[in-house]
BANU-392374 format. One record per atom (N, C-alpha, C): residue number from 1; atom name; x, y, z. Coordinates in nm, 2 decimals. Layout:
ATOM  nr atom     xx     yy     zz
ATOM NUM   CA      X      Y      Z
...
This chain:
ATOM  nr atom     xx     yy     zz
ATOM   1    N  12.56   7.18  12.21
ATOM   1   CA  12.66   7.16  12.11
ATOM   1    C  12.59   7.15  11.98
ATOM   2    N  12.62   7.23  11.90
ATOM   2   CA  12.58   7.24  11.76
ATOM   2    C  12.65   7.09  11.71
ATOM   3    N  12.57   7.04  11.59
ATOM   3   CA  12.62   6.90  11.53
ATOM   3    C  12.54   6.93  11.36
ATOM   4    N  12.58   6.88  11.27
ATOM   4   CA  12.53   6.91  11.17
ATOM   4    C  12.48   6.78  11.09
ATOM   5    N  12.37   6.75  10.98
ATOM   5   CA  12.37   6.68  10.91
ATOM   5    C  12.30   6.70  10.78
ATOM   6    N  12.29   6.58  10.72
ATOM   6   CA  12.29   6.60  10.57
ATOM   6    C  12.12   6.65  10.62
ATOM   7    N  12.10   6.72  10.43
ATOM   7   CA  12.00   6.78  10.41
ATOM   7    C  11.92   6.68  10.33
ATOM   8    N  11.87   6.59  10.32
ATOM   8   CA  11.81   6.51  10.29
ATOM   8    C  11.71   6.56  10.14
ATOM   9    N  11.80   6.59  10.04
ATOM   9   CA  11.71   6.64   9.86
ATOM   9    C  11.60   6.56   9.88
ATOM  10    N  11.60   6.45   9.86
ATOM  10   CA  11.52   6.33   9.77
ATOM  10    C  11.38   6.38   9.86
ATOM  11    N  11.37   6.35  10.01
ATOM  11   CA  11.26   6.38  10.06
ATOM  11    C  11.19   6.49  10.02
ATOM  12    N  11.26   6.62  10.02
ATOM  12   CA  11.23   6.76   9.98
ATOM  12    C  11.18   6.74   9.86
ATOM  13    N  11.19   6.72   9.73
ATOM  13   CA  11.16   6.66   9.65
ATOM  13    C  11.03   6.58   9.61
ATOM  14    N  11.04   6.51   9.72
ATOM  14   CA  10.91   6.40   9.70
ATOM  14    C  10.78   6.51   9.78
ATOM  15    N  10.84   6.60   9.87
ATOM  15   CA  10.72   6.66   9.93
ATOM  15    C  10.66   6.70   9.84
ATOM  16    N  10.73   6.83   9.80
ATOM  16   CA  10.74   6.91   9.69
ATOM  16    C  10.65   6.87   9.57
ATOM  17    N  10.68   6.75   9.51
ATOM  17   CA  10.56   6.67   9.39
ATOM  17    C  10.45   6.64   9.46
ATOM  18    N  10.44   6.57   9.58
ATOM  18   CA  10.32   6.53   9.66
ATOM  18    C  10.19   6.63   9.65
ATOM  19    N  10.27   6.78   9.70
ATOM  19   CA  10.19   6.87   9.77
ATOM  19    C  10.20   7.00   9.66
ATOM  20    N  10.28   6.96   9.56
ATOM  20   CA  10.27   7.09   9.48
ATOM  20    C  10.13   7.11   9.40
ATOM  21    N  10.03   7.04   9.38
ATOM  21   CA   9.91   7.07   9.33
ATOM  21    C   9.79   7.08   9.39
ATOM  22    N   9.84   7.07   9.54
ATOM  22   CA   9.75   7.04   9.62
ATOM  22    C   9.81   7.10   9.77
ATOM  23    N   9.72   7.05   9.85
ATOM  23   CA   9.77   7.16  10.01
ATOM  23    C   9.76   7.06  10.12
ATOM  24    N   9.84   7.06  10.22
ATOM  24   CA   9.87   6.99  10.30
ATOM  24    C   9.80   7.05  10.44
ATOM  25    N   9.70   6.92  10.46
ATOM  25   CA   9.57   7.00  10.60
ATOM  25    C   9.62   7.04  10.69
ATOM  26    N   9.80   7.05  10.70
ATOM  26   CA   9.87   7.09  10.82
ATOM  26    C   9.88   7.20  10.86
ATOM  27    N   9.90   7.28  10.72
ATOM  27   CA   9.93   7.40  10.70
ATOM  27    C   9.83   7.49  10.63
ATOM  28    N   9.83   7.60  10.67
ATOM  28   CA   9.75   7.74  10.62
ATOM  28    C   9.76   7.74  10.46
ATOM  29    N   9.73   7.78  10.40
ATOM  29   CA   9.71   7.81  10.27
ATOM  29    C   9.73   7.97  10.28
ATOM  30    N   9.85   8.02  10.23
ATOM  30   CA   9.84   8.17  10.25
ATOM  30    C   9.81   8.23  10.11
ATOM  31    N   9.80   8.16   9.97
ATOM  31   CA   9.73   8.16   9.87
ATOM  31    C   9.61   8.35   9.90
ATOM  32    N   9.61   8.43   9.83
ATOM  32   CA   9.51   8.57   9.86
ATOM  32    C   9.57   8.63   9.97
ATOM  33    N   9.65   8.63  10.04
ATOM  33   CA   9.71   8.66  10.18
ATOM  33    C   9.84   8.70  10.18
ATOM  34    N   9.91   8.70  10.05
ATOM  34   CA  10.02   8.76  10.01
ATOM  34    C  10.10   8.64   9.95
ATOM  35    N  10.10   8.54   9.96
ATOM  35   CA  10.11   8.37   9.92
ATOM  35    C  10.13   8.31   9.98
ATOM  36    N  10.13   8.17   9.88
ATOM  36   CA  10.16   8.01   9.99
ATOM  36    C  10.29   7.97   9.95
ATOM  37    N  10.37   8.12   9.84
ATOM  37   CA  10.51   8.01   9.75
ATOM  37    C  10.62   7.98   9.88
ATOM  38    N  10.63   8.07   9.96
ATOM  38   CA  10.75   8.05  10.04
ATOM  38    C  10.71   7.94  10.16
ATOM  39    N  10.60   7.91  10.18
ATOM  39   CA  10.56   7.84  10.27
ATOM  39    C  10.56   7.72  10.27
ATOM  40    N  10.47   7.69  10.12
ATOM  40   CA  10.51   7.55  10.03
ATOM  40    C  10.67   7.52  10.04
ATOM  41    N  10.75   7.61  10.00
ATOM  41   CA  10.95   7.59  10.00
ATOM  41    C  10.96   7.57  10.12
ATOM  42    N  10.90   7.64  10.25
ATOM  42   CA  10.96   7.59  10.34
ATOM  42    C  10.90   7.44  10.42
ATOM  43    N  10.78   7.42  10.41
ATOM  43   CA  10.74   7.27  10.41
ATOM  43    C  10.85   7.20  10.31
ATOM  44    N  10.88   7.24  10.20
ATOM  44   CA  10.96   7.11  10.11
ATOM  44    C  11.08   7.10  10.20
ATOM  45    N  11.12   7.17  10.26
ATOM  45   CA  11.27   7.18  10.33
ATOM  45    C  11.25   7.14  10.45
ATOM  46    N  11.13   7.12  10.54
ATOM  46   CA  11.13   7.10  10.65
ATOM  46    C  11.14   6.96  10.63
ATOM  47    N  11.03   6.93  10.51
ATOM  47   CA  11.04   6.77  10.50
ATOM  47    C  11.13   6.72  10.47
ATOM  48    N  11.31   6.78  10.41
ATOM  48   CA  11.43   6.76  10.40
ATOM  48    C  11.54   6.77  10.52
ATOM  49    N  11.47   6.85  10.63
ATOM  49   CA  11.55   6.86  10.74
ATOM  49    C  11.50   6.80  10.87
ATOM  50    N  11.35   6.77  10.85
ATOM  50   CA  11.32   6.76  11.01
ATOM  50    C  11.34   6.84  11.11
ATOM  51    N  11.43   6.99  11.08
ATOM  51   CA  11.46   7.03  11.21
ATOM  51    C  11.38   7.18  11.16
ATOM  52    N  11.30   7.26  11.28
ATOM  52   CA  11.25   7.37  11.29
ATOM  52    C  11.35   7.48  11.36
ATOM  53    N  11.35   7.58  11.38
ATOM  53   CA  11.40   7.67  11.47
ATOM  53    C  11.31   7.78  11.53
ATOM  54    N  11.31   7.81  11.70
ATOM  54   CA  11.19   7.84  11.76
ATOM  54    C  11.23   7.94  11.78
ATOM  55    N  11.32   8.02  11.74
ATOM  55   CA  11.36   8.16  11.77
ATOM  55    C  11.25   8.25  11.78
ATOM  56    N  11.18   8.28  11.87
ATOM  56   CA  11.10   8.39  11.81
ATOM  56    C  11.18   8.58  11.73
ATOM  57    N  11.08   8.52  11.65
ATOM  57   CA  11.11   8.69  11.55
ATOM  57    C  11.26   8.65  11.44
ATOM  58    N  11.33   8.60  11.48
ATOM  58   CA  11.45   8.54  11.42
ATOM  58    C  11.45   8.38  11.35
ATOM  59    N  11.38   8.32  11.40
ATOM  59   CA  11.40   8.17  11.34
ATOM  59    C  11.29   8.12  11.26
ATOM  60    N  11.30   7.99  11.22
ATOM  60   CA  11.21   7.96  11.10
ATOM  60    C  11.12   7.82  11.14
ATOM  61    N  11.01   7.86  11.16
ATOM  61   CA  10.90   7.73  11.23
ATOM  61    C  10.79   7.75  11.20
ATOM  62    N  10.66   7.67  11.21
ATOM  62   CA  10.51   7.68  11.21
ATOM  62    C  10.48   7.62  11.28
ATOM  63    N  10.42   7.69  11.42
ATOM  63   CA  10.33   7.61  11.45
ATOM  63    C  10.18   7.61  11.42
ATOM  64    N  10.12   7.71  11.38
ATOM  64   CA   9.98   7.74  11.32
ATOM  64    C  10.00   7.84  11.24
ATOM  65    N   9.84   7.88  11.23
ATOM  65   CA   9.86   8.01  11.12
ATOM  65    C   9.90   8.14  11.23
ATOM  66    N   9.86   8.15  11.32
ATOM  66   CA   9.89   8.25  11.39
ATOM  66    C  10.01   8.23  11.48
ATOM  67    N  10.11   8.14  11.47
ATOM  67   CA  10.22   8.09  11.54
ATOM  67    C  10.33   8.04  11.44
ATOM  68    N  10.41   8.14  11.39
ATOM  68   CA  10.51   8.12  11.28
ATOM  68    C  10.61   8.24  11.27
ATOM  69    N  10.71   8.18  11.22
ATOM  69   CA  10.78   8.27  11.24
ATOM  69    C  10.81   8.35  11.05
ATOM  70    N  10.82   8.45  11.06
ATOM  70   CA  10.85   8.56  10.92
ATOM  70    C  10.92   8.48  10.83
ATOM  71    N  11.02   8.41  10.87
ATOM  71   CA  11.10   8.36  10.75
ATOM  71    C  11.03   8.23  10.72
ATOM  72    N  10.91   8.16  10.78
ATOM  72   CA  10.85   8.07  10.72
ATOM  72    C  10.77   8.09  10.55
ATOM  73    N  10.69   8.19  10.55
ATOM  73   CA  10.62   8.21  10.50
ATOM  73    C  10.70   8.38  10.41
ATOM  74    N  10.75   8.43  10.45
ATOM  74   CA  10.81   8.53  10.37
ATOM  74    C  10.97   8.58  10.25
ATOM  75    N  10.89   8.56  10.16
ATOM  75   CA  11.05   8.56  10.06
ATOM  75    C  11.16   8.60  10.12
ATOM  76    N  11.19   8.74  10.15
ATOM  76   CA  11.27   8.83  10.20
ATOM  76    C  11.36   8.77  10.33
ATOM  77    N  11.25   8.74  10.46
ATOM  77   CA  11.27   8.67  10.56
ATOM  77    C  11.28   8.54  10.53
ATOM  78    N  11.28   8.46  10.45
ATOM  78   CA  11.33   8.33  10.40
ATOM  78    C  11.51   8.33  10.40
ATOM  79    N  11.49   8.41  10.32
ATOM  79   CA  11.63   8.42  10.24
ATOM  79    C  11.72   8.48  10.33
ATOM  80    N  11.68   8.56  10.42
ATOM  80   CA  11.79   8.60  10.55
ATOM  80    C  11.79   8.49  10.61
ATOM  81    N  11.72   8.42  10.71
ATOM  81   CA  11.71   8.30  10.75
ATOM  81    C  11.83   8.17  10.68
ATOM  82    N  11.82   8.14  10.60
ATOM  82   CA  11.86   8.03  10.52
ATOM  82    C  11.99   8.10  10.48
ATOM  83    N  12.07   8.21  10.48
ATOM  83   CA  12.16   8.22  10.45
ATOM  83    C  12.23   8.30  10.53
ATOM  84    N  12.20   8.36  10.63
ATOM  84   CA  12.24   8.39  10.75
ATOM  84    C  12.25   8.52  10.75
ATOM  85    N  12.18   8.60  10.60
ATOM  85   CA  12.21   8.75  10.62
ATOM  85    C  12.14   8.82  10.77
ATOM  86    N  12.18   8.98  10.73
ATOM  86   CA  12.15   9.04  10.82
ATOM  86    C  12.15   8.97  10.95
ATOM  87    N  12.01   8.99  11.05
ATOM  87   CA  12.09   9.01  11.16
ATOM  87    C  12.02   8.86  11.23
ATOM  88    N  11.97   8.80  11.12
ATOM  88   CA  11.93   8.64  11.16
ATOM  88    C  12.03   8.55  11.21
ATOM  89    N  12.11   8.53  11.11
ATOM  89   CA  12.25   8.49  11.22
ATOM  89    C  12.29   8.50  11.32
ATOM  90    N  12.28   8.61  11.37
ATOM  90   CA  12.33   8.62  11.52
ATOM  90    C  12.25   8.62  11.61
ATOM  91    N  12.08   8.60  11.57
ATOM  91   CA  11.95   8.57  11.64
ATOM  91    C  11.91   8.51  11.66
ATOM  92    N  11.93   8.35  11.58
ATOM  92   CA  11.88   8.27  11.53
ATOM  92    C  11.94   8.12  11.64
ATOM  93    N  12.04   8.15  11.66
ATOM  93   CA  12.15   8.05  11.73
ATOM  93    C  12.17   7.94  11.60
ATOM  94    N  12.16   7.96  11.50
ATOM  94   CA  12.16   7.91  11.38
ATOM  94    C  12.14   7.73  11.39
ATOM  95    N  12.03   7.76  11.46
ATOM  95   CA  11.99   7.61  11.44
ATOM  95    C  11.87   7.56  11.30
ATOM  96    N  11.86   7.48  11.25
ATOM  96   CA  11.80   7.47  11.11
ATOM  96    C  11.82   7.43  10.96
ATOM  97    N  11.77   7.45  10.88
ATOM  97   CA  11.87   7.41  10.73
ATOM  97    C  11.95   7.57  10.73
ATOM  98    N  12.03   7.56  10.66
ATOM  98   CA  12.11   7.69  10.61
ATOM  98    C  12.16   7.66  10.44
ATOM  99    N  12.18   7.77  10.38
ATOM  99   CA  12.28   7.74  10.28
ATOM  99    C  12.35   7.87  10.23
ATOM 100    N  12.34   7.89  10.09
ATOM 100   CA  12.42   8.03  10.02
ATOM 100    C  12.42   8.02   9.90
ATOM 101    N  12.40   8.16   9.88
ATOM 101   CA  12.38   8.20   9.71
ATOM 101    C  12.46   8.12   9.59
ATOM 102    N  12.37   8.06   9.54
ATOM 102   CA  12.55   8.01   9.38
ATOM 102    C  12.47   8.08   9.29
ATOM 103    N  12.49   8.04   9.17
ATOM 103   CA  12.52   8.06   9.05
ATOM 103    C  12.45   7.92   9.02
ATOM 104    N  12.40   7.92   8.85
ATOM 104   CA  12.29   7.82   8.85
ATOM 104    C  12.37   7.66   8.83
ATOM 105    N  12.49   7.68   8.79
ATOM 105   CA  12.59   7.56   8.82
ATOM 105    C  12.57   7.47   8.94
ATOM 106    N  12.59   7.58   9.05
ATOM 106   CA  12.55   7.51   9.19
ATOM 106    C  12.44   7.43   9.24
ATOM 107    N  12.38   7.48   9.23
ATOM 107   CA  12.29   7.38   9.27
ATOM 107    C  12.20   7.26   9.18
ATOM 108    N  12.12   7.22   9.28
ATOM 108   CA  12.07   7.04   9.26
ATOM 108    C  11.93   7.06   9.33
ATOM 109    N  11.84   6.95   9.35
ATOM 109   CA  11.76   6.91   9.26
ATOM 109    C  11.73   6.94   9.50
ATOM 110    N  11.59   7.02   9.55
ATOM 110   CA  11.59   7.03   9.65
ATOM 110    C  11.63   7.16   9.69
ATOM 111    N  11.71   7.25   9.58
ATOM 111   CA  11.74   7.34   9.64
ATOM 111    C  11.63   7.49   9.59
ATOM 112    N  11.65   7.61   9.60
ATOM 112   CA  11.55   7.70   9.63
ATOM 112    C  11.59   7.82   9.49
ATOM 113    N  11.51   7.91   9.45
ATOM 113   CA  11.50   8.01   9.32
ATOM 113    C  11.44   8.08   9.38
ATOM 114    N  11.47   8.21   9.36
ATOM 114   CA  11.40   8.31   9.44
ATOM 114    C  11.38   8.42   9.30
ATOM 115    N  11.26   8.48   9.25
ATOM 115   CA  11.23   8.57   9.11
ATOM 115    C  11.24   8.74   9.20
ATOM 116    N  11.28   8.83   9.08
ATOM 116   CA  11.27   8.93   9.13
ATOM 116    C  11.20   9.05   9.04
ATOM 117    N  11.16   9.14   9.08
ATOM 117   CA  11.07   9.21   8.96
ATOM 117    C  11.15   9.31   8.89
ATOM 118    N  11.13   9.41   8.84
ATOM 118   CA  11.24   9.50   8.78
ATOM 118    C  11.30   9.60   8.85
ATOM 119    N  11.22   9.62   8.95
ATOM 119   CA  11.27   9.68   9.05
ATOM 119    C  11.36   9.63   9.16
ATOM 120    N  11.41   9.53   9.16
ATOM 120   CA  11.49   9.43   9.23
ATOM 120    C  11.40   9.33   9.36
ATOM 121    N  11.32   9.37   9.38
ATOM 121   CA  11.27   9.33   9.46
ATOM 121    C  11.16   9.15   9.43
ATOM 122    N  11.19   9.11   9.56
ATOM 122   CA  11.22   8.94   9.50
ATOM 122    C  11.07   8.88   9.58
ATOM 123    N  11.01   8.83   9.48
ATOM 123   CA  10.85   8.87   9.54
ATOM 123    C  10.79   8.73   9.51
ATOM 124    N  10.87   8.60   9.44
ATOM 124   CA  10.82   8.45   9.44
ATOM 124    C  10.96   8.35   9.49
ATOM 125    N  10.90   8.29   9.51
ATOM 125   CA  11.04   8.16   9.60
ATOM 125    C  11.01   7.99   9.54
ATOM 126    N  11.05   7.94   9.45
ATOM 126   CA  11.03   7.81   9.46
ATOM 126    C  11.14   7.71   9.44
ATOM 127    N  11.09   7.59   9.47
ATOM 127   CA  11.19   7.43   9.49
ATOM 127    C  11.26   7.37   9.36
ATOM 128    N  11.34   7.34   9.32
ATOM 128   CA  11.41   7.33   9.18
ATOM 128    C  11.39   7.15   9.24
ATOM 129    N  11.27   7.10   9.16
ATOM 129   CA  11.24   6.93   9.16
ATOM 129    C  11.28   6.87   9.05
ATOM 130    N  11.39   6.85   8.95
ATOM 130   CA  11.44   6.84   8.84
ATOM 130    C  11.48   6.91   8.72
ATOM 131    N  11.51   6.85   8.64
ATOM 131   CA  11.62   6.90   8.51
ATOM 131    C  11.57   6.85   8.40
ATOM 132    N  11.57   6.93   8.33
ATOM 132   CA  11.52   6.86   8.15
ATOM 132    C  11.66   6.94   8.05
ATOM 133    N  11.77   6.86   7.99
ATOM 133   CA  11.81   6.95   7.93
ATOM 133    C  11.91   7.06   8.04
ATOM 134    N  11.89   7.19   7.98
ATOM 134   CA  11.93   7.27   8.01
ATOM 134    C  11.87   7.36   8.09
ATOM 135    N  11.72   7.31   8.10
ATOM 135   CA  11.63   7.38   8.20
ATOM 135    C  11.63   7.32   8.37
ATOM 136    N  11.56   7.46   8.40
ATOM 136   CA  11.52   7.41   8.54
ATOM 136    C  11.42   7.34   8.61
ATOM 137    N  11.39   7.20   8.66
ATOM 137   CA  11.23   7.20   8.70
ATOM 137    C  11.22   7.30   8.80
ATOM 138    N  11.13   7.37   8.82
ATOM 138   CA  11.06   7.42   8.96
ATOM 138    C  10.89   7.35   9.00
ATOM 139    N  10.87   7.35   9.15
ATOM 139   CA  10.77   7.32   9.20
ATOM 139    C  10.69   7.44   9.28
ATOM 140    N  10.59   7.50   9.30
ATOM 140   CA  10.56   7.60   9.33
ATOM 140    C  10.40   7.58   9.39
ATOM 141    N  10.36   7.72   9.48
ATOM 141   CA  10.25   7.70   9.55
ATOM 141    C  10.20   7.87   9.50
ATOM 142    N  10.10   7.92   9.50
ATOM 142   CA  10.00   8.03   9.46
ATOM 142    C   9.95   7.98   9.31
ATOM 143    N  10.08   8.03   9.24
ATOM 143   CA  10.03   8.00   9.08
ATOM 143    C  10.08   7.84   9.12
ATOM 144    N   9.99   7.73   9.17
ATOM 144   CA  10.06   7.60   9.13
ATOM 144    C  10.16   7.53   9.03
ATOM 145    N  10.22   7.50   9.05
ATOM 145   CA  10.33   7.40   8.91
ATOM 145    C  10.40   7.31   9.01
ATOM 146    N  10.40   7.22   8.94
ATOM 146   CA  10.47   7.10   8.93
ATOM 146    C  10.57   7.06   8.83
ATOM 147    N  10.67   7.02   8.83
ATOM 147   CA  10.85   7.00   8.75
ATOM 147    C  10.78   7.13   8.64
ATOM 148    N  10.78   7.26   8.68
ATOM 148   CA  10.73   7.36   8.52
ATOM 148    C  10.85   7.41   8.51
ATOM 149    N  10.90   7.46   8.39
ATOM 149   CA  11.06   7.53   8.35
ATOM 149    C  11.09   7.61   8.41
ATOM 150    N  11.17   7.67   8.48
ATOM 150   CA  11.21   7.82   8.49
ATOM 150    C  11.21   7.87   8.40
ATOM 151    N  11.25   7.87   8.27
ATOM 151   CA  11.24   7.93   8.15
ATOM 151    C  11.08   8.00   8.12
ATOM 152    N  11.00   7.98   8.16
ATOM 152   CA  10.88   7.97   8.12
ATOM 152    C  10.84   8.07   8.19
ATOM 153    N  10.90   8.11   8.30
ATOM 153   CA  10.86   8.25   8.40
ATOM 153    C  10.89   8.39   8.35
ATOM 154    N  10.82   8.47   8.38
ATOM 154   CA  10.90   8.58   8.35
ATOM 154    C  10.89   8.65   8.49
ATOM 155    N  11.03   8.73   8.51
ATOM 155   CA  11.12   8.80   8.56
ATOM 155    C  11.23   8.85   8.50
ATOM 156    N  11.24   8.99   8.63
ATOM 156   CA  11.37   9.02   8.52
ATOM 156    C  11.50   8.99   8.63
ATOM 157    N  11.52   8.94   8.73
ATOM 157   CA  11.62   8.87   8.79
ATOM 157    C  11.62   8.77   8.87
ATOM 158    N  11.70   8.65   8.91
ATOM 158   CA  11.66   8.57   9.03
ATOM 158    C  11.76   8.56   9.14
ATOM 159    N  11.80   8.47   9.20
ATOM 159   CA  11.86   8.42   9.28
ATOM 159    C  11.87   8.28   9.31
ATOM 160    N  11.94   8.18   9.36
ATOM 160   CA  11.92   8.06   9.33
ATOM 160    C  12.00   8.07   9.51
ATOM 161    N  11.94   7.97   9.59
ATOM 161   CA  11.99   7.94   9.70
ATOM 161    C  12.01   7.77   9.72
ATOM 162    N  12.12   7.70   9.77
ATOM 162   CA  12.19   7.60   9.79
ATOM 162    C  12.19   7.51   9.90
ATOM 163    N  12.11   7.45   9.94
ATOM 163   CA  12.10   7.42  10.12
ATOM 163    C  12.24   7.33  10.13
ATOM 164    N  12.31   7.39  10.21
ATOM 164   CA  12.40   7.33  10.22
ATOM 164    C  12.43   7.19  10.30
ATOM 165    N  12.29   7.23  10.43
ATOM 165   CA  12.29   7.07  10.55
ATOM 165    C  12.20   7.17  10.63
ATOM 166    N  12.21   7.06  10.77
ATOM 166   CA  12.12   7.14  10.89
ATOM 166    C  12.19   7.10  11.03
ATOM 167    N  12.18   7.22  11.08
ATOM 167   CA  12.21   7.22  11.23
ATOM 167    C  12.14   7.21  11.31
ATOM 168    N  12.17   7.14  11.42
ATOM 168   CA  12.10   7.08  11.52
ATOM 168    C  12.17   7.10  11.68
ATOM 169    N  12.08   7.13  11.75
ATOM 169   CA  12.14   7.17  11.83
ATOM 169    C  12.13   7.05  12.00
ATOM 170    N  12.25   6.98  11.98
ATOM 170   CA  12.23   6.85  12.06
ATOM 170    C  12.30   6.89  12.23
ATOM 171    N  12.20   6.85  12.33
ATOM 171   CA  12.28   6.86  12.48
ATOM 171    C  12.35   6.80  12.50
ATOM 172    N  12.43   6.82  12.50
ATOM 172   CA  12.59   6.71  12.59
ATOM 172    C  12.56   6.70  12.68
ATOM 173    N  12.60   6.75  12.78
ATOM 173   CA  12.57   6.76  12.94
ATOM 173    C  12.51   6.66  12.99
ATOM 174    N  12.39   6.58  12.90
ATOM 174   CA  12.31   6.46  12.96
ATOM 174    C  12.45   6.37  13.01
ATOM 175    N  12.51   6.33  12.91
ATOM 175   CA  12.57   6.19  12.91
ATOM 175    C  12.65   6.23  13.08
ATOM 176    N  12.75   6.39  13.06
ATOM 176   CA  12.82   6.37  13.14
ATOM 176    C  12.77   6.42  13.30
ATOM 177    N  12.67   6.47  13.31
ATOM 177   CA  12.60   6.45  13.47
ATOM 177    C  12.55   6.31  13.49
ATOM 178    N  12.49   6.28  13.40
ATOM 178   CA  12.44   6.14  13.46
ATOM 178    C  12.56   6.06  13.51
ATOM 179    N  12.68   6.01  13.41
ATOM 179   CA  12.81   5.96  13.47
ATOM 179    C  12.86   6.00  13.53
ATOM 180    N  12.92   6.11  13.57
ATOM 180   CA  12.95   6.17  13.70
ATOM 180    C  12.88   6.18  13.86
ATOM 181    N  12.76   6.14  13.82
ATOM 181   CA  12.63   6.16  13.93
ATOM 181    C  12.61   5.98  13.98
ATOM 182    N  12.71   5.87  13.87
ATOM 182   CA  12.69   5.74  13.90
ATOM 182    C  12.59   5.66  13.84
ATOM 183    N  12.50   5.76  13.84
ATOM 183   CA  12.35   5.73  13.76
ATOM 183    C  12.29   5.65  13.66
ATOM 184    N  12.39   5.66  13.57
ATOM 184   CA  12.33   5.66  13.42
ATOM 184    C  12.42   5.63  13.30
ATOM 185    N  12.44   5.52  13.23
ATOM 185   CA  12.55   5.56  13.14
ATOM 185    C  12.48   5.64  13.04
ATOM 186    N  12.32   5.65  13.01
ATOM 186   CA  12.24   5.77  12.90
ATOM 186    C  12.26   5.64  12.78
ATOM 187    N  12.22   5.54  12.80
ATOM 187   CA  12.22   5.43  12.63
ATOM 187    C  12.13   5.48  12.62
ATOM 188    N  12.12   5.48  12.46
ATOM 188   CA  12.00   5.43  12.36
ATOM 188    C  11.88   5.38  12.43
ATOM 189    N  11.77   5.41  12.40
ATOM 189   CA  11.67   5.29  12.46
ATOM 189    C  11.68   5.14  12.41
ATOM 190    N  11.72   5.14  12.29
ATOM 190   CA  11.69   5.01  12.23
ATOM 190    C  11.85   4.91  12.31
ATOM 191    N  11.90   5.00  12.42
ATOM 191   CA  12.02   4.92  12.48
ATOM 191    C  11.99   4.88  12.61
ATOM 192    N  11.84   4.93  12.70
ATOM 192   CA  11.82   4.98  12.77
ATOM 192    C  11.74   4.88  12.83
């Protein structure tokens, strides 16, 4: 049974400042390797969601550098992932954070900016960690920054993505075999 919950900003956020100048011994540093920006965004999000998705080829997880899935570490495959384009949705069993495109009204402080070059093509990804004004903070991994403007970037288009929550994908089944079987009412441990 799919069940949903909040996306937890503040954590994402605090990752995001923690690790935006620095690198986390968990994770690869893909920095020379094509980058670490989407990687970094997707640690800030993980540490907002707690939940991975093991899909292989379709879902979004790390388990090492040689055990990860595309939309971890890849703009393009980020952004299908997290918003369900193409054919990730229907691959994915959409378990994970998710969200969708707004406009820069929409979103808040946790959520994702995606830059594009002049050719349309969208080739940096970072965390929007505050507001000054009328500006954007972003936090970011290759070219490091920490709360740096969006203003201050150049591109010639972007994208702004919205995490809307995260799905989770919970077994039922437990409670009702075990009660049916006589077994088990399935409490809590701390009932137990």
């Amino acid at each position: 049974m799919i069940v949903y919950k909040q996306y937890n900003r503040a954590r994402a956020v605090e990752y995001a400042k923690r690790w935006a100048l620095d690198r986390n011994p968990l994770f690869t540093n893909f920095a020379g390797r094509g980058g670490d920006c989407t990687s970094f965004v997707s640690q800030s999000i993980y540490a907002g969601s707690c939940t991975m998705n093991f899909t292989p080829d379709f879902g979004w997880y790390y388990i090492n550098e040689n055990d990860r899935a595309p939309a971890w570490s890849s703009v393009r495959y980020f952004y299908d992932f997290i918003t369900g384009s193409s054919d990730f949705s229907a691959q994915n069993g959409n378990i994970g954070p998710f969200g969708v495109e707004v406009d820069a009204s929409g979103v808040l402080e946790g959520d994702v900016v995606q830059l594009a070059d002049s050719t349309g093509e969208f080739y940096h990804t970072l965390i929007i960690t505050g507001f000054s004004g009328a500006d954007t903070l972003v936090s970011a991994h290759t070219n490091d920054a920490l709360d740096k403007p969006l203003s201050s970037y150049n591109y010639a288009s972007l994208r702004y993505i919205h995490i809307e929550g995260v799905r989770l994908n919970i077994a039922d089944d437990t409670c009702f075999t075990a009660l049916i079987e006589g077994t088990s009412l399935s409490l809590p441990e701390e009932f137990t």
